[in-house]
mmCIF file as gemmi writes it, N, C-alpha and C atoms, coordinates in Angstrom:
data_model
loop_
_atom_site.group_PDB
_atom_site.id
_atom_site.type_symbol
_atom_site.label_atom_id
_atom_site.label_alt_id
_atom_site.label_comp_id
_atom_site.label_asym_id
_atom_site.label_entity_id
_atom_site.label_seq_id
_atom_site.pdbx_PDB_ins_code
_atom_site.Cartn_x
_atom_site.Cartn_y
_atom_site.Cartn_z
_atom_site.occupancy
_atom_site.B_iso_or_equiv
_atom_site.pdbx_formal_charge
_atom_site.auth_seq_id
_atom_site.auth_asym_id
_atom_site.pdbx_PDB_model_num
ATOM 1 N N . UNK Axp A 1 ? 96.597 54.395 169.754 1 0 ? 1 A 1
ATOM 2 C CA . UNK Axp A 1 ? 97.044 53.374 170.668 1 0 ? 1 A 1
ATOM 3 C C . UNK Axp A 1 ? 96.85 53.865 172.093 1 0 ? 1 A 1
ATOM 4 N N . UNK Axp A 2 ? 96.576 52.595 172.921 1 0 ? 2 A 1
ATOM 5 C CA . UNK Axp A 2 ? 95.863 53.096 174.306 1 0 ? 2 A 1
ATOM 6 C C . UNK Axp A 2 ? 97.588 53.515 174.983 1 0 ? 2 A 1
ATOM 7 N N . UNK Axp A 3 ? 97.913 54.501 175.926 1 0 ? 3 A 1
ATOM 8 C CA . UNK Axp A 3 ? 99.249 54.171 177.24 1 0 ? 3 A 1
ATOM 9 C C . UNK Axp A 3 ? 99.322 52.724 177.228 1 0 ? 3 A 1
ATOM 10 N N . UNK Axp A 4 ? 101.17 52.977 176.835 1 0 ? 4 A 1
ATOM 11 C CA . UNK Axp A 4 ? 101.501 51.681 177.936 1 0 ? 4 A 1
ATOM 12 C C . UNK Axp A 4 ? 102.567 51.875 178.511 1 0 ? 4 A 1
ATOM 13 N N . UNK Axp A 5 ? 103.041 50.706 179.6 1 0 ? 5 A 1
ATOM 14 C CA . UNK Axp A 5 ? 103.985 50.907 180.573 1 0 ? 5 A 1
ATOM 15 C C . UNK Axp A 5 ? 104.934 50.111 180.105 1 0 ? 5 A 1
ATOM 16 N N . UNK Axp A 6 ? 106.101 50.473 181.184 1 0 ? 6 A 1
ATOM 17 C CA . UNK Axp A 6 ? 107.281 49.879 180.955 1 0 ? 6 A 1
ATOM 18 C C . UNK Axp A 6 ? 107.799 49.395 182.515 1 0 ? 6 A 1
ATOM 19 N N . UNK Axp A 7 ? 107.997 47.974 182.982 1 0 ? 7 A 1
ATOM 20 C CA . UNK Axp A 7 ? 108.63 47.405 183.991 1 0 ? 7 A 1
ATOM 21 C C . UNK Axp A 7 ? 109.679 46.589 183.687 1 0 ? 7 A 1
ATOM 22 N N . UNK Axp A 8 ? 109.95 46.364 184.969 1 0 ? 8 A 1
ATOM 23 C CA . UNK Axp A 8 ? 111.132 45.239 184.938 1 0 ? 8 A 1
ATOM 24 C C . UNK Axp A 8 ? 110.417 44.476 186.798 1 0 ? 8 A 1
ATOM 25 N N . UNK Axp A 9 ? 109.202 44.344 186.487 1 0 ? 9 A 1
ATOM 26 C CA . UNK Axp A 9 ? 108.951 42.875 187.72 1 0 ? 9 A 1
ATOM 27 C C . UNK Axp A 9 ? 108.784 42.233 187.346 1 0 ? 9 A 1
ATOM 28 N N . UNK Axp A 10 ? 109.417 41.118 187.679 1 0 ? 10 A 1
ATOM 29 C CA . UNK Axp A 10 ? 108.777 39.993 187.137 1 0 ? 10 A 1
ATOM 30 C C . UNK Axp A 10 ? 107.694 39.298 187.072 1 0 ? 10 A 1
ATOM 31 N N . UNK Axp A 11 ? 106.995 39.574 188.44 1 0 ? 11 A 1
ATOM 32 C CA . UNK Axp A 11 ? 105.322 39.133 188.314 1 0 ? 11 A 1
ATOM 33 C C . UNK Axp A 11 ? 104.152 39.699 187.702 1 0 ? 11 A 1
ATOM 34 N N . UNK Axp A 12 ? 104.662 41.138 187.616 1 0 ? 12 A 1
ATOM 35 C CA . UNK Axp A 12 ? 104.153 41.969 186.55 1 0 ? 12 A 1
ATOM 36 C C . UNK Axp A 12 ? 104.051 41.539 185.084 1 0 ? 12 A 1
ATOM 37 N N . UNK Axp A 13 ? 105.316 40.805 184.324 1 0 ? 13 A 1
ATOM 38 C CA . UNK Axp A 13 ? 105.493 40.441 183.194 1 0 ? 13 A 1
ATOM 39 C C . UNK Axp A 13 ? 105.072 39.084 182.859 1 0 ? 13 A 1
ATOM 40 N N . UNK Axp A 14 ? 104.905 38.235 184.287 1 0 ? 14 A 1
ATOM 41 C CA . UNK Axp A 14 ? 104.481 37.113 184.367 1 0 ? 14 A 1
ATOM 42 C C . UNK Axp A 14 ? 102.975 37.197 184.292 1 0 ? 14 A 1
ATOM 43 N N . UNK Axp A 15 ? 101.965 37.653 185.192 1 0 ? 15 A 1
ATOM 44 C CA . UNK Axp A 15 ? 101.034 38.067 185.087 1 0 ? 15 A 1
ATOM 45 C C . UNK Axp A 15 ? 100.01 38.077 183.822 1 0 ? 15 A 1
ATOM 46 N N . UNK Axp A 16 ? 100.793 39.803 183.333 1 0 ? 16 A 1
ATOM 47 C CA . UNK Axp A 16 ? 100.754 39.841 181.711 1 0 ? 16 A 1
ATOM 48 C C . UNK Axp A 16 ? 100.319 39.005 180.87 1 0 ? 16 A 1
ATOM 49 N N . UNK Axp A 17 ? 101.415 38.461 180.578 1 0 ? 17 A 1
ATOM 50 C CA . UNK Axp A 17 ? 101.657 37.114 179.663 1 0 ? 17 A 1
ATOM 51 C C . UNK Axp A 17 ? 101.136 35.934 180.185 1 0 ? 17 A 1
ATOM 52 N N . UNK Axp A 18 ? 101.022 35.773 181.222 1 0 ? 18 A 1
ATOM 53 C CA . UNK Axp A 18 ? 99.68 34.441 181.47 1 0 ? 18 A 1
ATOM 54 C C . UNK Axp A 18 ? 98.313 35.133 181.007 1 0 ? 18 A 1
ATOM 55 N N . UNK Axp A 19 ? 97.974 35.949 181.259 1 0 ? 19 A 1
ATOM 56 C CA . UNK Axp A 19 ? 96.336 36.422 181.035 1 0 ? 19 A 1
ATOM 57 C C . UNK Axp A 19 ? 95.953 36.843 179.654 1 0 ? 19 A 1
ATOM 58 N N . UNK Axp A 20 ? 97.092 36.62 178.738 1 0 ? 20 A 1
ATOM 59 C CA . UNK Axp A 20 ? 96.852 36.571 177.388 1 0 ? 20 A 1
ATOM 60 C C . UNK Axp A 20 ? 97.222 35.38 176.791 1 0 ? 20 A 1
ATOM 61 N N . UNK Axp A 21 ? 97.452 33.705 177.403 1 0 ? 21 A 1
ATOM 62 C CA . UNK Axp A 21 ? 98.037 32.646 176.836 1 0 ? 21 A 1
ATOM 63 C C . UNK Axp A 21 ? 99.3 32.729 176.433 1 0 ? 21 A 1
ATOM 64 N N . UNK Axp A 22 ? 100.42 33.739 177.175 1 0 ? 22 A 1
ATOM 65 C CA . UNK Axp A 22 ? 101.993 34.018 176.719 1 0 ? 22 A 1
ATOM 66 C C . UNK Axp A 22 ? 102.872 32.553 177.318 1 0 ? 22 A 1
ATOM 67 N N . UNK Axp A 23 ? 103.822 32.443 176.559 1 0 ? 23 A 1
ATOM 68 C CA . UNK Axp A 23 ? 104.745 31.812 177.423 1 0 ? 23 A 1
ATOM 69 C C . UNK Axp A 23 ? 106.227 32.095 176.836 1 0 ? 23 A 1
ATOM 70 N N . UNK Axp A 24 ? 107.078 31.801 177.928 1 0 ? 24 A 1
ATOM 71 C CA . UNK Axp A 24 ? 108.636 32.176 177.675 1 0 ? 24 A 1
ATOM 72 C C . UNK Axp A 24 ? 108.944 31.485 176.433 1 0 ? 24 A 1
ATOM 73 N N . UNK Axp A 25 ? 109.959 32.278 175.427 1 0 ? 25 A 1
ATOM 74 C CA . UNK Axp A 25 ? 110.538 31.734 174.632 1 0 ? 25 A 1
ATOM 75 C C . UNK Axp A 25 ? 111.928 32.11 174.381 1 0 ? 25 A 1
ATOM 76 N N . UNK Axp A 26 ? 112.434 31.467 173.767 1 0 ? 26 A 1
ATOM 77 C CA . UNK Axp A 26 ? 113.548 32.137 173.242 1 0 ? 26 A 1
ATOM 78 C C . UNK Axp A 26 ? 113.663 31.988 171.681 1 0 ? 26 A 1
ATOM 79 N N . UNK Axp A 27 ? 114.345 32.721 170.991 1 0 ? 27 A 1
ATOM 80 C CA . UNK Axp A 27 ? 114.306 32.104 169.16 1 0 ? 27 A 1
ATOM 81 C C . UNK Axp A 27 ? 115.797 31.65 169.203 1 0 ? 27 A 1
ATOM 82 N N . UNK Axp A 28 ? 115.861 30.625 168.4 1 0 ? 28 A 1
ATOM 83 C CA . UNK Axp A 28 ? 116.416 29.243 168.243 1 0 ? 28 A 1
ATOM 84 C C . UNK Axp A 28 ? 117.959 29.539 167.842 1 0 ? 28 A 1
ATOM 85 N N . UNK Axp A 29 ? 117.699 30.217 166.818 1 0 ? 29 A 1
ATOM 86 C CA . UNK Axp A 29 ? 119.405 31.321 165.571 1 0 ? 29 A 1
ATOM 87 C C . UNK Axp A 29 ? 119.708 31.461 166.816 1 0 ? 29 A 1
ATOM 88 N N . UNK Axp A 30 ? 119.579 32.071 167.844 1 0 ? 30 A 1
ATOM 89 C CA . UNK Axp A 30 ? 120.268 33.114 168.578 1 0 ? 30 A 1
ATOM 90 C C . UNK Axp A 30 ? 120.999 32.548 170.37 1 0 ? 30 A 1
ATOM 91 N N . UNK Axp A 31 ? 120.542 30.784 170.058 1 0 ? 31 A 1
ATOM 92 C CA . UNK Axp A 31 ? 120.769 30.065 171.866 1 0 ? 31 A 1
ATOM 93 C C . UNK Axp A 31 ? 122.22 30.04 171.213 1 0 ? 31 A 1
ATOM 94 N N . UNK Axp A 32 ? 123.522 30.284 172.555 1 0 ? 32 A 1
ATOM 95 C CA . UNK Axp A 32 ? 124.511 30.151 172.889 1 0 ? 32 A 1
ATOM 96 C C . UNK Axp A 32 ? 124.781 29.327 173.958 1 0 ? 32 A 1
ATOM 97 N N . UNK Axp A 33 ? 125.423 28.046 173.413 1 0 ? 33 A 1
ATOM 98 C CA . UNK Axp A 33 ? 125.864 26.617 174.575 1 0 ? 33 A 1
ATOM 99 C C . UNK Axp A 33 ? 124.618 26.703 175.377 1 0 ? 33 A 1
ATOM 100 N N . UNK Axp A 34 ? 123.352 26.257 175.186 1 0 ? 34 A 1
ATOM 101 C CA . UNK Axp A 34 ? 122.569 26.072 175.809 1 0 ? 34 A 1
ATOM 102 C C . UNK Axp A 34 ? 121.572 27.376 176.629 1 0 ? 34 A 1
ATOM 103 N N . UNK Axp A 35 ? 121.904 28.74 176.403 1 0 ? 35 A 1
ATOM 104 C CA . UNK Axp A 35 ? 121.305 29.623 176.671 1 0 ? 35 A 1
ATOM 105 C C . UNK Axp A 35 ? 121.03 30.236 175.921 1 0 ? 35 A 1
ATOM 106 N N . UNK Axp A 36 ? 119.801 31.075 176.345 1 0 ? 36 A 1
ATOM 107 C CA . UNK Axp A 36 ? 118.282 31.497 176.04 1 0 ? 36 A 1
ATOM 108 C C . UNK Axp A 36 ? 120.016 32.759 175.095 1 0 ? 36 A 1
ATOM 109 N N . UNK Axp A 37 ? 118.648 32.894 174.163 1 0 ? 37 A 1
ATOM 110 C CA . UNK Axp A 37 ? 118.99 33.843 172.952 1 0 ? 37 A 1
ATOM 111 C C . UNK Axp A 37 ? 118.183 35.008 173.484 1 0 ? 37 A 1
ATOM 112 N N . UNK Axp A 38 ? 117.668 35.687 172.103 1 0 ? 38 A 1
ATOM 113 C CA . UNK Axp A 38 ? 116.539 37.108 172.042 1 0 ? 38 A 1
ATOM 114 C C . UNK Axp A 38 ? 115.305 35.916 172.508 1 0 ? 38 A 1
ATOM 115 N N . UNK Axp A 39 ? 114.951 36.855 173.624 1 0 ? 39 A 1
ATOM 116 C CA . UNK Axp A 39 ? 113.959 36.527 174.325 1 0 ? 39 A 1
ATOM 117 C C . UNK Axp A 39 ? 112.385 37.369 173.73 1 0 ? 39 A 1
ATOM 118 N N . UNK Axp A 40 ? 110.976 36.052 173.657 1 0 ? 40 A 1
ATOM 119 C CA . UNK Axp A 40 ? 110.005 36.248 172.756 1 0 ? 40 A 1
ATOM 120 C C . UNK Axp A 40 ? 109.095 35.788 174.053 1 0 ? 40 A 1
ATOM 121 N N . UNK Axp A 41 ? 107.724 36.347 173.935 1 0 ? 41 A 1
ATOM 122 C CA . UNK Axp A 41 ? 106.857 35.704 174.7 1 0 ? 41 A 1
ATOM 123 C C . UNK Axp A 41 ? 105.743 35.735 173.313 1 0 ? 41 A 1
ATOM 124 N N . UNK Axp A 42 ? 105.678 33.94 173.197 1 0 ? 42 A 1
ATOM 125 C CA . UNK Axp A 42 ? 104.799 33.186 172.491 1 0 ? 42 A 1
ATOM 126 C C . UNK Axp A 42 ? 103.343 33.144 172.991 1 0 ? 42 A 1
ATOM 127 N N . UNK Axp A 43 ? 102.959 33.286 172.213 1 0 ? 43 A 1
ATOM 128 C CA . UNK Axp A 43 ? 101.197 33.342 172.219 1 0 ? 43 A 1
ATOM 129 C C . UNK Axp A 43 ? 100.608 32.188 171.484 1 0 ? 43 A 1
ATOM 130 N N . UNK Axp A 44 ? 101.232 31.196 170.603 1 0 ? 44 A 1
ATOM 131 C CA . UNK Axp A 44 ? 100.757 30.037 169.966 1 0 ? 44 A 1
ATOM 132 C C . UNK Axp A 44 ? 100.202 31.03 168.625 1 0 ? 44 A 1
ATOM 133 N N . UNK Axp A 45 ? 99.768 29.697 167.527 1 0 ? 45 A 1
ATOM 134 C CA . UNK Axp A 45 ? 100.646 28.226 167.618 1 0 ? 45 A 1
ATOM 135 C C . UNK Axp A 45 ? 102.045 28.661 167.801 1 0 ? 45 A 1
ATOM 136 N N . UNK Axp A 46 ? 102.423 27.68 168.695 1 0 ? 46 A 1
ATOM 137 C CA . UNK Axp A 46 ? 103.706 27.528 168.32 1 0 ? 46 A 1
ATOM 138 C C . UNK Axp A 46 ? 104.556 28.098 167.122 1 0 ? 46 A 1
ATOM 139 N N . UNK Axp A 47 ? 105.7 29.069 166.973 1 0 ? 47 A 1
ATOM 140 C CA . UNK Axp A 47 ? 106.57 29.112 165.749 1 0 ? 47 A 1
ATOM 141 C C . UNK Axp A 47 ? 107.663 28.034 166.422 1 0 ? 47 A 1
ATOM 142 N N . UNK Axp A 48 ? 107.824 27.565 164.613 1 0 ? 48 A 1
ATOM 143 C CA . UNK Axp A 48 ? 109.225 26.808 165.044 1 0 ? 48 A 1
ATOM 144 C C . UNK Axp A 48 ? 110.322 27.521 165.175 1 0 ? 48 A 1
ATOM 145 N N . UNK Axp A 49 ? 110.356 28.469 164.933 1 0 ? 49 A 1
ATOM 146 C CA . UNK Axp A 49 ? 111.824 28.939 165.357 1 0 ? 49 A 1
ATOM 147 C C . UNK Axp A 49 ? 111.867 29.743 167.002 1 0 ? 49 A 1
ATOM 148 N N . UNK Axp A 50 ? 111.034 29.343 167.5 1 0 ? 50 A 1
ATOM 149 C CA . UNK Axp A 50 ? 111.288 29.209 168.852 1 0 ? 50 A 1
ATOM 150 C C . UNK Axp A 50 ? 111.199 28.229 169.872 1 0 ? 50 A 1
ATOM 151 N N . UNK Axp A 51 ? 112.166 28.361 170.651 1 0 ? 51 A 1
ATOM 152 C CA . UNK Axp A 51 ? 112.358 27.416 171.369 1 0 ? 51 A 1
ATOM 153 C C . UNK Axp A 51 ? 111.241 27.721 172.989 1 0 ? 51 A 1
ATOM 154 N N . UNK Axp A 52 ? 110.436 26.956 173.684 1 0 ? 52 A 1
ATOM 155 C CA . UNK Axp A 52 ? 110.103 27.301 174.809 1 0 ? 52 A 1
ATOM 156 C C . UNK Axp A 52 ? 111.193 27.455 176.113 1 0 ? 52 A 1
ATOM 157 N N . UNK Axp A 53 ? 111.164 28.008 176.918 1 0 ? 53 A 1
ATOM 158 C CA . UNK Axp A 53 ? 112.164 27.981 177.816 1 0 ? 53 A 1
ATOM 159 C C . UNK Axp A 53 ? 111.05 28.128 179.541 1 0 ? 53 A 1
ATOM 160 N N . UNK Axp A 54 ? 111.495 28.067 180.476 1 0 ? 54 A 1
ATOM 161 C CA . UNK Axp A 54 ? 110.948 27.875 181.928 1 0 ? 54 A 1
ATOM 162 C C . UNK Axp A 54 ? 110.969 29.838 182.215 1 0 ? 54 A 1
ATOM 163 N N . UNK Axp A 55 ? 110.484 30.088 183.174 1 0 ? 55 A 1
ATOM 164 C CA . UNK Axp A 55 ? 110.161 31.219 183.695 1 0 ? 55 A 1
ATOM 165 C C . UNK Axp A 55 ? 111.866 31.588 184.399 1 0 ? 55 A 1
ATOM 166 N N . UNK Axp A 56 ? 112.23 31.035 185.036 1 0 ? 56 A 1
ATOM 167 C CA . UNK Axp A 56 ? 113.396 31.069 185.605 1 0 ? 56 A 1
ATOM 168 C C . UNK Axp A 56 ? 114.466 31.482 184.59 1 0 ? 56 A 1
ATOM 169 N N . UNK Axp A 57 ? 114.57 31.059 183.503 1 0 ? 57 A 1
ATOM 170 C CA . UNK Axp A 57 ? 116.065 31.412 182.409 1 0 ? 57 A 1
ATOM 171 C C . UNK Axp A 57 ? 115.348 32.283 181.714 1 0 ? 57 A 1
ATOM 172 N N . UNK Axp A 58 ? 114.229 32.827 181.418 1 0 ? 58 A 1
ATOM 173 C CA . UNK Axp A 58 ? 113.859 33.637 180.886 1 0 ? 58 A 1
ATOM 174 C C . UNK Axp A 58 ? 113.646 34.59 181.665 1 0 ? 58 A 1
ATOM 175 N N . UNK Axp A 59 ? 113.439 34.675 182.842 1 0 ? 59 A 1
ATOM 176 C CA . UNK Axp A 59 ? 113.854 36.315 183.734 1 0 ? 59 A 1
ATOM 177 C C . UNK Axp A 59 ? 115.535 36.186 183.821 1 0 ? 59 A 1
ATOM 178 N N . UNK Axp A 60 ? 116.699 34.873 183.992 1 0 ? 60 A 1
ATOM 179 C CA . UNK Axp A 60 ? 118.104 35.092 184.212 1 0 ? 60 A 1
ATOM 180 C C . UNK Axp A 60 ? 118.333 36.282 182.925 1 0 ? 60 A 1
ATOM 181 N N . UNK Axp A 61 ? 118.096 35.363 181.987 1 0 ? 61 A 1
ATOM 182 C CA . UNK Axp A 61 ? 118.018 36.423 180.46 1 0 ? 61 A 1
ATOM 183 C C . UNK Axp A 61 ? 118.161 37.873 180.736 1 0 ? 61 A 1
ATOM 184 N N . UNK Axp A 62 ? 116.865 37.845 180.699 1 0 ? 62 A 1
ATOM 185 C CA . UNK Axp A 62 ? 116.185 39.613 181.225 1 0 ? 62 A 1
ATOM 186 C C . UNK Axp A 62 ? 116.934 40.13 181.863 1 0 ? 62 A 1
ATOM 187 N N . UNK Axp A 63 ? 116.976 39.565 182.929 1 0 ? 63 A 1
ATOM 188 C CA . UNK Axp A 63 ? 117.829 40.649 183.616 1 0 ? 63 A 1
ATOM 189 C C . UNK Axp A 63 ? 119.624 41.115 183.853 1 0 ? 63 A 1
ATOM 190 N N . UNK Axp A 64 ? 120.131 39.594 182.861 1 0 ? 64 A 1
ATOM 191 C CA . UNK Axp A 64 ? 121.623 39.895 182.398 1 0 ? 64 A 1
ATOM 192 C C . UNK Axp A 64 ? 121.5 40.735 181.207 1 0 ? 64 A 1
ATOM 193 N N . UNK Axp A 65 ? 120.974 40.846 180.21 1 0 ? 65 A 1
ATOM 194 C CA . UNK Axp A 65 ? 120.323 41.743 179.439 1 0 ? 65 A 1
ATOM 195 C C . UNK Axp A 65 ? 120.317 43.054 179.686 1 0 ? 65 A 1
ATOM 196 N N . UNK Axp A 66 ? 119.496 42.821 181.194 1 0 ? 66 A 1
ATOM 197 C CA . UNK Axp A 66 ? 119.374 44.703 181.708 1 0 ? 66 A 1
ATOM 198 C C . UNK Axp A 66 ? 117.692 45.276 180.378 1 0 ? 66 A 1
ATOM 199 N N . UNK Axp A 67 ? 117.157 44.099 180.515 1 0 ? 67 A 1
ATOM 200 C CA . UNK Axp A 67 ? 115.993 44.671 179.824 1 0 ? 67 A 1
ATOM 201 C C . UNK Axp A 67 ? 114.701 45.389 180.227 1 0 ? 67 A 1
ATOM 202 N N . UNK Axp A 68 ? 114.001 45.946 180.398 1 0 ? 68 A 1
ATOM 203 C CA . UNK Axp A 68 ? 112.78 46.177 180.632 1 0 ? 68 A 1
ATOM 204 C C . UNK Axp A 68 ? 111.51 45.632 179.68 1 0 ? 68 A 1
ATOM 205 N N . UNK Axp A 69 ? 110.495 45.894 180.294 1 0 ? 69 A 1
ATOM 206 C CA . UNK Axp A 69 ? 109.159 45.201 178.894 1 0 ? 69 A 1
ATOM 207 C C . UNK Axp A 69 ? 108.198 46.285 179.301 1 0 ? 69 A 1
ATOM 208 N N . UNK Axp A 70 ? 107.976 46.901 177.787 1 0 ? 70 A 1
ATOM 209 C CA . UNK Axp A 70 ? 107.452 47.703 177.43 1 0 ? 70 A 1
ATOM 210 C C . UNK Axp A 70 ? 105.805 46.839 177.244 1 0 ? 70 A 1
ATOM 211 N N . UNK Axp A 71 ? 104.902 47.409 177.712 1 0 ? 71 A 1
ATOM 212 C CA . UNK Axp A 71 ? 103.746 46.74 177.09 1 0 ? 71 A 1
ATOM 213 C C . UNK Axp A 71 ? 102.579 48.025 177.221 1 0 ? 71 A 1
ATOM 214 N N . UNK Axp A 72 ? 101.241 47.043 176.915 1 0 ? 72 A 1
ATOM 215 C CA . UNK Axp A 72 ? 99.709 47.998 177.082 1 0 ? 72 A 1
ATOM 216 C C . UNK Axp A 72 ? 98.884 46.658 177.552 1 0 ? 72 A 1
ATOM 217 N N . UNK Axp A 73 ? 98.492 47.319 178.297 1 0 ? 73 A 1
ATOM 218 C CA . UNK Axp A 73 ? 97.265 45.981 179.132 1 0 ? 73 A 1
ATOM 219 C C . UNK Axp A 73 ? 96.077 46.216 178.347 1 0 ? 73 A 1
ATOM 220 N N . UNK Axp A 74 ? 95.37 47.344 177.404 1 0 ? 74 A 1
ATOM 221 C CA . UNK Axp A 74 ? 94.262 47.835 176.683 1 0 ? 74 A 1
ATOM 222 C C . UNK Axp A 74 ? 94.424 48.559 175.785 1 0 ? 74 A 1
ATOM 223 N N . UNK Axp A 75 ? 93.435 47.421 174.313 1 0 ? 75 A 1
ATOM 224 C CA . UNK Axp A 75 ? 93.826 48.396 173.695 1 0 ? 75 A 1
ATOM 225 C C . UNK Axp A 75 ? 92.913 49.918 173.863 1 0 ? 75 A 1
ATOM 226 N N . UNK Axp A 76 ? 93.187 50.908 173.065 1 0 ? 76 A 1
ATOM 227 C CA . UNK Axp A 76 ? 92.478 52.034 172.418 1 0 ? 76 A 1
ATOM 228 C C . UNK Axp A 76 ? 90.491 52.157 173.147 1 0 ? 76 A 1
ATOM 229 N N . UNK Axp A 77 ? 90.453 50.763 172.414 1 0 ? 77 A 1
ATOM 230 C CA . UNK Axp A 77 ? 89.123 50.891 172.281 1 0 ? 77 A 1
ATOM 231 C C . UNK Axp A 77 ? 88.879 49.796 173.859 1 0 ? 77 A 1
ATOM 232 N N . UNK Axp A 78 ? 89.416 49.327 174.415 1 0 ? 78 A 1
ATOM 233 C CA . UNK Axp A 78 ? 89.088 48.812 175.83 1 0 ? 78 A 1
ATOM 234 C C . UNK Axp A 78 ? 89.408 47.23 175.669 1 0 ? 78 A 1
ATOM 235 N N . UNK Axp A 79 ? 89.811 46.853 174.479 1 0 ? 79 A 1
ATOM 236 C CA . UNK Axp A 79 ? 90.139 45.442 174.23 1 0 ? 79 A 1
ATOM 237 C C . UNK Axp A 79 ? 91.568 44.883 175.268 1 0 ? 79 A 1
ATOM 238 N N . UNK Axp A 80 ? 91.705 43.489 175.66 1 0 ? 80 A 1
ATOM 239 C CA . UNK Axp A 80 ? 92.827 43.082 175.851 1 0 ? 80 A 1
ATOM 240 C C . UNK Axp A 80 ? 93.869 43.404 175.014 1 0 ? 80 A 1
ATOM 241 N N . UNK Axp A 81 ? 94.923 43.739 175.504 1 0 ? 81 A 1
ATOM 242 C CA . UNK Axp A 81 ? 96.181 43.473 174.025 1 0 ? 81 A 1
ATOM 243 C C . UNK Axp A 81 ? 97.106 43.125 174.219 1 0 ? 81 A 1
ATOM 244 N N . UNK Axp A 82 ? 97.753 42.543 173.221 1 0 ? 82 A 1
ATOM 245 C CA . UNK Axp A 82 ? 99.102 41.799 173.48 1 0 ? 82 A 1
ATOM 246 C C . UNK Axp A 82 ? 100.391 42.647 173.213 1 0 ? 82 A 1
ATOM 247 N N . UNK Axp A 83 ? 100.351 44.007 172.976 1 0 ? 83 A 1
ATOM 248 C CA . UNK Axp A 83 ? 101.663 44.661 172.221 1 0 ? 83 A 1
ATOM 249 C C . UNK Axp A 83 ? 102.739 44.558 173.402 1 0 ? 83 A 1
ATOM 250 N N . UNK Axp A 84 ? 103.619 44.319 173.143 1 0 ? 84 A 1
ATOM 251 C CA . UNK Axp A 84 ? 105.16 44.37 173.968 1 0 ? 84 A 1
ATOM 252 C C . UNK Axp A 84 ? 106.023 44.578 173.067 1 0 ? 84 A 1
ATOM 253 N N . UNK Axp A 85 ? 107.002 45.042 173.779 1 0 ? 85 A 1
ATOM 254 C CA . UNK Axp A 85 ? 108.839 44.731 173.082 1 0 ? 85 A 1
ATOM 255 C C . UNK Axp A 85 ? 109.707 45.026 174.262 1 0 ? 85 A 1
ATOM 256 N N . UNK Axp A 86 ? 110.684 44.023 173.889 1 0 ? 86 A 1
ATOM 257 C CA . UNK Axp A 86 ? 111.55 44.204 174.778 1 0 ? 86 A 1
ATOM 258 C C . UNK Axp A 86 ? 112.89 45.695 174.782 1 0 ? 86 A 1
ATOM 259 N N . UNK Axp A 87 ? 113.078 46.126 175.909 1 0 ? 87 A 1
ATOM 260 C CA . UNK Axp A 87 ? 113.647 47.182 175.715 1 0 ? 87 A 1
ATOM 261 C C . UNK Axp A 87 ? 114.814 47.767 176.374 1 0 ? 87 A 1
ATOM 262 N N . UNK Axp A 88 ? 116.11 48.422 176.215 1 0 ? 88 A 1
ATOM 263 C CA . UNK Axp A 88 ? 117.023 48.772 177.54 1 0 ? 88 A 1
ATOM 264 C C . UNK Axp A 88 ? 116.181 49.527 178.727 1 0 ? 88 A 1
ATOM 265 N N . UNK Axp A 89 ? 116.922 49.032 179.437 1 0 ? 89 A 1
ATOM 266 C CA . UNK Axp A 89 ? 116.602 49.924 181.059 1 0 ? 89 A 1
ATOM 267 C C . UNK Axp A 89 ? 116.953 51.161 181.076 1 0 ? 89 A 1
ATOM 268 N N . UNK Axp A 90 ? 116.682 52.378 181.367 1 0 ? 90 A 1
ATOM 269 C CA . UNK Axp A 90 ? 116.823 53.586 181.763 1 0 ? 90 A 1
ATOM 270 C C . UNK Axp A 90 ? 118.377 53.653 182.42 1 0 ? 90 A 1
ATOM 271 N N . UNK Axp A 91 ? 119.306 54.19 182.328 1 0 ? 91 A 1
ATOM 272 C CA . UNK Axp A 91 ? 120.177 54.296 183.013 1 0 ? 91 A 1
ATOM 273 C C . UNK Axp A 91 ? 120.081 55.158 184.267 1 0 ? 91 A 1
């Protein structure tokens, strides 16, 4: 597996995930009174058990969370890649 990084910008994560067809999600089990659950960035088709959500409640999320996003912009061999997970922040 090629390095990857770990941030917490948001245009960084935005970025990202636009230049691979990502978009905010949240999965569905997990919304409380109307807020974003475990937060997913969807790549299509569509799963149903996620819900789409706006850029805005999906960084509020993140960052009440206290998450960072782990990713790799390449793979190994020089390909695009999509690997992420979401992760705690460094104390």
């Amino acid at each position: 597996m090629s390095d990857s990084e770990t941030t917490t910008d948001h245009d960084t994560i935005r970025k990202w995930a636009d230049a691979r067809g990502g978009r905010p999600a949240t999965v569905k089990a997990t919304e409380e009174d109307g807020h974003a659950g475990i937060l997913r960035i969807d790549f299509g088709p569509k799963e149903a058990a996620l819900d789409p959500i706006d850029w805005d409640e999906f960084f509020r999320k993140f960052d009440e969370s206290e998450l960072a996003f782990l990713y790799q912009d390449r793979t190994k061999d020089g390909k695009i890649s999509r690997f992420h997970k979401f992760v705690r922040r460094a104390a």
